[in-house]
NULO-310861 format. One record per residue: residue number from 1; y negated, x, z negated of N, C-alpha, C in turn. Coordinates in nm, 3 decimals. Layout:
<atoms>
+-----+---------+---------+---------+---------+---------+---------+---------+---------+---------+
|   i |     npy |     npx |     npz |    capy |    capx |    capz |     cpy |     cpx |     cpz |
+-----+---------+---------+---------+---------+---------+---------+---------+---------+---------+
| NUM |       Y |       X |       Z |       Y |       X |       Z |       Y |       X |       Z |
...
+-----+---------+---------+---------+---------+---------+---------+---------+---------+---------+
</atoms>
This chain:
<atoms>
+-----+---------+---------+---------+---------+---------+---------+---------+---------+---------+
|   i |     npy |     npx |     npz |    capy |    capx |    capz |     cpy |     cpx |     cpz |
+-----+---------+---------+---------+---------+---------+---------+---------+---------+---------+
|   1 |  -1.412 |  -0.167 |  -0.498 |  -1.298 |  -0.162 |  -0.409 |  -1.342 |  -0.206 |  -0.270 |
|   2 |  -1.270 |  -0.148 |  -0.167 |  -1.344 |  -0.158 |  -0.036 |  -1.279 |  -0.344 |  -0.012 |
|   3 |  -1.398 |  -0.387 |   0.120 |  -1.308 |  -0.529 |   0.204 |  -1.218 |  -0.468 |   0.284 |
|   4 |  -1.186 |  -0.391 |   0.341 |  -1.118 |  -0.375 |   0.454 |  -0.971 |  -0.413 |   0.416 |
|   5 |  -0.939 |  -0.506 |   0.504 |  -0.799 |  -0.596 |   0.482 |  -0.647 |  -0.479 |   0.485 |
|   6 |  -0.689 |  -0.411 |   0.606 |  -0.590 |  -0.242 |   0.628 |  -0.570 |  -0.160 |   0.529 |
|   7 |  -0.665 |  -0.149 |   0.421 |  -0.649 |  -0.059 |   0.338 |  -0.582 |  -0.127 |   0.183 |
|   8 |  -0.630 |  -0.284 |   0.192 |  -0.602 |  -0.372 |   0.105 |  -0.457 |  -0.366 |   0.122 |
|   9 |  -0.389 |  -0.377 |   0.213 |  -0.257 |  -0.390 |   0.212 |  -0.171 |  -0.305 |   0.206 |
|  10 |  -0.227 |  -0.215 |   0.221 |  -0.150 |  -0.021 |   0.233 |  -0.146 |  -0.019 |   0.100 |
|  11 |  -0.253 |  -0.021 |  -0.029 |  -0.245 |   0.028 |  -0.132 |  -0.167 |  -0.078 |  -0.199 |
|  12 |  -0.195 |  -0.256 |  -0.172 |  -0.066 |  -0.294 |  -0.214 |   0.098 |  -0.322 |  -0.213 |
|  13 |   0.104 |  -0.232 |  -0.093 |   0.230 |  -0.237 |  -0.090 |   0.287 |  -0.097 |  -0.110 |
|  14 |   0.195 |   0.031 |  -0.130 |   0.207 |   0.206 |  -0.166 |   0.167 |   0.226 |  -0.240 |
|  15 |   0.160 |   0.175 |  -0.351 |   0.073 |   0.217 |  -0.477 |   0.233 |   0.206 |  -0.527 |
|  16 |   0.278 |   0.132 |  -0.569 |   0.462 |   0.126 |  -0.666 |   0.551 |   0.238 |  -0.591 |
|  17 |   0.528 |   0.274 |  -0.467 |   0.616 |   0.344 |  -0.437 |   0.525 |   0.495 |  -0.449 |
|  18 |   0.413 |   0.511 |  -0.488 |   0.351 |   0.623 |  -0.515 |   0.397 |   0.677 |  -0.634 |
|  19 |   0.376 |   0.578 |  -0.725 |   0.405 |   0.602 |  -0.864 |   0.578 |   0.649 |  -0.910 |
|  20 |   0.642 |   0.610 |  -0.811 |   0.816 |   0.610 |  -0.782 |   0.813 |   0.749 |  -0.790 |
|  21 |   0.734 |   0.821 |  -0.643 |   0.747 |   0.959 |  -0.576 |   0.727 |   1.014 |  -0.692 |
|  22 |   0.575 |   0.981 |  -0.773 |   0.518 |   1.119 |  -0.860 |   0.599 |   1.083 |  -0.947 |
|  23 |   0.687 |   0.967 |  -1.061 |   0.759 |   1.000 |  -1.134 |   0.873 |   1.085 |  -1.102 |
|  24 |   0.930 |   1.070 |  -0.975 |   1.055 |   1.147 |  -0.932 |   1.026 |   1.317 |  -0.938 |
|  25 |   0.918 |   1.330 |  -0.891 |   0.854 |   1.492 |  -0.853 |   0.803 |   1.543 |  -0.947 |
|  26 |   0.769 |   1.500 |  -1.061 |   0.683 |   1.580 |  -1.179 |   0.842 |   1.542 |  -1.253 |
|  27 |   0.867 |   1.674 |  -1.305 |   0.981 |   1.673 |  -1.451 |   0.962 |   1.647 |  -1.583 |
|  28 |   0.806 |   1.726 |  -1.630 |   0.810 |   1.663 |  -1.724 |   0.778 |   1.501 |  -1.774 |
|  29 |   0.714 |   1.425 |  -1.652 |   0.684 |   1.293 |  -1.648 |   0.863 |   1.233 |  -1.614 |
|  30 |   0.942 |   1.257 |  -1.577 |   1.064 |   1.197 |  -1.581 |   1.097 |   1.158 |  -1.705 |
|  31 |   1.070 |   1.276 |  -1.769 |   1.186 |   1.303 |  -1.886 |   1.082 |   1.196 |  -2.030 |
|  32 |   0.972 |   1.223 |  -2.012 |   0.897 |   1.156 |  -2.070 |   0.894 |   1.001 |  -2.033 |
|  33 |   0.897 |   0.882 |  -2.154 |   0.931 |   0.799 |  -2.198 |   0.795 |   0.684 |  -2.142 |
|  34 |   0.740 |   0.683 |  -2.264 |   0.602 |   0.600 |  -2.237 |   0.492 |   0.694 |  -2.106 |
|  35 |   0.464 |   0.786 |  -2.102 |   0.404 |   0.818 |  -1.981 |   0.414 |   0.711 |  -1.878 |
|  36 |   0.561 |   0.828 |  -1.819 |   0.610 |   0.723 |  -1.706 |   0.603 |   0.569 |  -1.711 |
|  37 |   0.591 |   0.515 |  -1.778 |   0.648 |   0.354 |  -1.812 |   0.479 |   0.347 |  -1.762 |
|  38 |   0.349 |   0.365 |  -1.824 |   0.195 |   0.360 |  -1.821 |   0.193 |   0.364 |  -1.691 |
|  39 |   0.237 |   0.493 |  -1.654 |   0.228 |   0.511 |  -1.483 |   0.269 |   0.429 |  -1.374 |
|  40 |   0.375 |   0.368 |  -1.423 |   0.440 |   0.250 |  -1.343 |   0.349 |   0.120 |  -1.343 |
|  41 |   0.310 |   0.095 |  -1.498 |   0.257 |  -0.012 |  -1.487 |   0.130 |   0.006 |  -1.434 |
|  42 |   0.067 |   0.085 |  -1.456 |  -0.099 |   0.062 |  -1.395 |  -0.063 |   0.090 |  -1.241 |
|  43 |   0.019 |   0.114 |  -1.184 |   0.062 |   0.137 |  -1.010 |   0.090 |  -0.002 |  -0.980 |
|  44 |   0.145 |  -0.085 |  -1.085 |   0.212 |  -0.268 |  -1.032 |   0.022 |  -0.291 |  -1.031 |
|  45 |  -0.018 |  -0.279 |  -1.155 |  -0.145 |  -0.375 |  -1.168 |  -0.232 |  -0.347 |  -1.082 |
|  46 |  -0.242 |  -0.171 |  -1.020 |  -0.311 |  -0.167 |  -0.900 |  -0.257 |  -0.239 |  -0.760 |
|  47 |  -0.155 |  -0.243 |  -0.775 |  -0.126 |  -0.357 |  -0.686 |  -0.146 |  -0.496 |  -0.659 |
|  48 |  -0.085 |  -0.540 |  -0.832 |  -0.151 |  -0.659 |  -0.790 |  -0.354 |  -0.736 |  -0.787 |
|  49 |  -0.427 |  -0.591 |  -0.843 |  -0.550 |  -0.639 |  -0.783 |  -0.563 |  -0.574 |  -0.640 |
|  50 |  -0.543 |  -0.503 |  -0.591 |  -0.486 |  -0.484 |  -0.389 |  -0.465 |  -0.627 |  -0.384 |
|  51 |  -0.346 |  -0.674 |  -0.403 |  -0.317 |  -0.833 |  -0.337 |  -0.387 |  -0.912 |  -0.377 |
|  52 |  -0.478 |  -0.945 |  -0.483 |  -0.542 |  -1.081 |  -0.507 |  -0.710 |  -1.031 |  -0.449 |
|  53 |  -0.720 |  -0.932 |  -0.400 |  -0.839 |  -0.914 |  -0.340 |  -0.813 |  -0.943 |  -0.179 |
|  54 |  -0.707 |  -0.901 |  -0.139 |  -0.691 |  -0.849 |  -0.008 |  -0.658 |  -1.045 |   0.034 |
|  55 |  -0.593 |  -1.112 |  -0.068 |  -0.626 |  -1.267 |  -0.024 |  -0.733 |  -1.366 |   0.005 |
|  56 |  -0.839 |  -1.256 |  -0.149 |  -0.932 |  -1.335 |  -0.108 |  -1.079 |  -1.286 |   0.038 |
|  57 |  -1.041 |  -1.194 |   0.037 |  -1.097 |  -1.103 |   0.176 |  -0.987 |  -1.191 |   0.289 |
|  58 |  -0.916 |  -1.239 |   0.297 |  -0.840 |  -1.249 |   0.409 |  -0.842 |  -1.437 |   0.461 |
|  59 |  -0.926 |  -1.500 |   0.309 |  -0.943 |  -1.661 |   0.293 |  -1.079 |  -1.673 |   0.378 |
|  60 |  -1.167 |  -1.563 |   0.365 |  -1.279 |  -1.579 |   0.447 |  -1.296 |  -1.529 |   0.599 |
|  61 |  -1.206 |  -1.431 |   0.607 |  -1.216 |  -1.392 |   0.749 |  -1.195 |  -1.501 |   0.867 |
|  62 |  -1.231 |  -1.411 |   0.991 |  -1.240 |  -1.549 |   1.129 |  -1.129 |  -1.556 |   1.177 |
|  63 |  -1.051 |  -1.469 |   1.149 |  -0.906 |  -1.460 |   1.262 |  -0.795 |  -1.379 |   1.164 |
|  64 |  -0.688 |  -1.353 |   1.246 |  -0.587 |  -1.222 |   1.172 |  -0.644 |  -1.102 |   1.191 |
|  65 |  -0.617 |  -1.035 |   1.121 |  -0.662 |  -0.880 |   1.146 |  -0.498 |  -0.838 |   1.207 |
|  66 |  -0.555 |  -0.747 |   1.302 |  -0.365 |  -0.682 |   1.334 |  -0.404 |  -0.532 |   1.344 |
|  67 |  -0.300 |  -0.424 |   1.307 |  -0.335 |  -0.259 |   1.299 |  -0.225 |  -0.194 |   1.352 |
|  68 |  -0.230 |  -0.103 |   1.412 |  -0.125 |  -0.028 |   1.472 |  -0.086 |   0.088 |   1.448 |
|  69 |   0.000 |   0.156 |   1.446 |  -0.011 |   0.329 |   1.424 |   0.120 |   0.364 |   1.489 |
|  70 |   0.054 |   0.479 |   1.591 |   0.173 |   0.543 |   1.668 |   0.245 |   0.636 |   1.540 |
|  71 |   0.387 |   0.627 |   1.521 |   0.489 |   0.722 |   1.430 |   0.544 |   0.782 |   1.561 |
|  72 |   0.564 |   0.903 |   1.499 |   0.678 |   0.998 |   1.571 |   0.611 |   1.018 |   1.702 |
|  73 |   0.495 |   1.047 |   1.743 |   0.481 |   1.086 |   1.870 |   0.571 |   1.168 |   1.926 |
|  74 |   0.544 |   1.137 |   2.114 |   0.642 |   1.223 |   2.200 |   0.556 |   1.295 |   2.253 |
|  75 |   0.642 |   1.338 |   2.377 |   0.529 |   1.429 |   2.505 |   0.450 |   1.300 |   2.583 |
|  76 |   0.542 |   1.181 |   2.624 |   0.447 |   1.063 |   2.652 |   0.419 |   0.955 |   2.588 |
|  77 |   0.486 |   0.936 |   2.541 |   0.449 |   0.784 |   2.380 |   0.533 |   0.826 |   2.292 |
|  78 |   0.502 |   0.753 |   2.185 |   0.537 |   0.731 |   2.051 |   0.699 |   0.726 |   2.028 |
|  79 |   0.797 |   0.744 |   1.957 |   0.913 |   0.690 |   1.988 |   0.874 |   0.522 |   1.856 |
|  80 |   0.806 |   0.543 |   1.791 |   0.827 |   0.400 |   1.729 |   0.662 |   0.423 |   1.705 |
|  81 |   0.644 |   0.283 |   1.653 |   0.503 |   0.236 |   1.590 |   0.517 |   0.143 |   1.509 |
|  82 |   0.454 |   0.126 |   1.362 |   0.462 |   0.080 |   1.256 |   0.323 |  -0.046 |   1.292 |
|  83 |   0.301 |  -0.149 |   1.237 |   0.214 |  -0.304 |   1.307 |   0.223 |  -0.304 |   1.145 |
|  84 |   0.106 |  -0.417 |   1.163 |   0.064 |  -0.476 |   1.012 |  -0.007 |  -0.596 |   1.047 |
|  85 |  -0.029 |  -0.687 |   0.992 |  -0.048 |  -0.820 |   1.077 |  -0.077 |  -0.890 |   0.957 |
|  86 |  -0.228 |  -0.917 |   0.948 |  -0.293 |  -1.020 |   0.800 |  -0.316 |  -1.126 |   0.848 |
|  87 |  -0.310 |  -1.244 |   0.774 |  -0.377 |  -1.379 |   0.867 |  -0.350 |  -1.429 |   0.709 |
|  88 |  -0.453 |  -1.506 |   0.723 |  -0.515 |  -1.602 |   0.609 |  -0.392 |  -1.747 |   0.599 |
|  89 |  -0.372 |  -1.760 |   0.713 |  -0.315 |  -1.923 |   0.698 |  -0.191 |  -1.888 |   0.642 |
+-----+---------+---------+---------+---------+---------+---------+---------+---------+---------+
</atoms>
């Protein structure tokens, strides 16, 4: 699994809502019982190793990491931008 603290936190906080989308979008995985339920859970547990890595990557670093991303570009800026902001303490 990579260090990068940005990616650590994307997958733990989009991995449960991944697993949400593809149960919602695949039919026969709806309708199906234990599948779905597997799918859910290995999406939490990929999460929660995302978060207990992305803490301990984040116990050694020198500073906060901070990330930005222009959403919704215009003709001259962005109308919004989404921030992400790690810090150890």
């Amino acid at each position: 699994m990579t260090n990068d603290p940005v990616i650590l936190a994307l997958v733990a906080l989009l991995a449960p809502v991944a697993s949400f989308l593809l149960i919602a979008a695949v039919f026969p995985l709806r309708r199906s019982g234990k599948p779905a339920a597997y799918l859910s859970i290995a999406a939490v547990g990929l999460s929660l190793v995302a978060a207990v890595r992305l803490w301990l990557v984040m116990g050694t670093a020198e500073g906060p990491v901070h990330h930005a991303w222009s959403w919704l570009p215009a003709y001259e800026k962005a109308f919004a931008s989404v921030d992400q902001h790690a810090d150890a303490g």
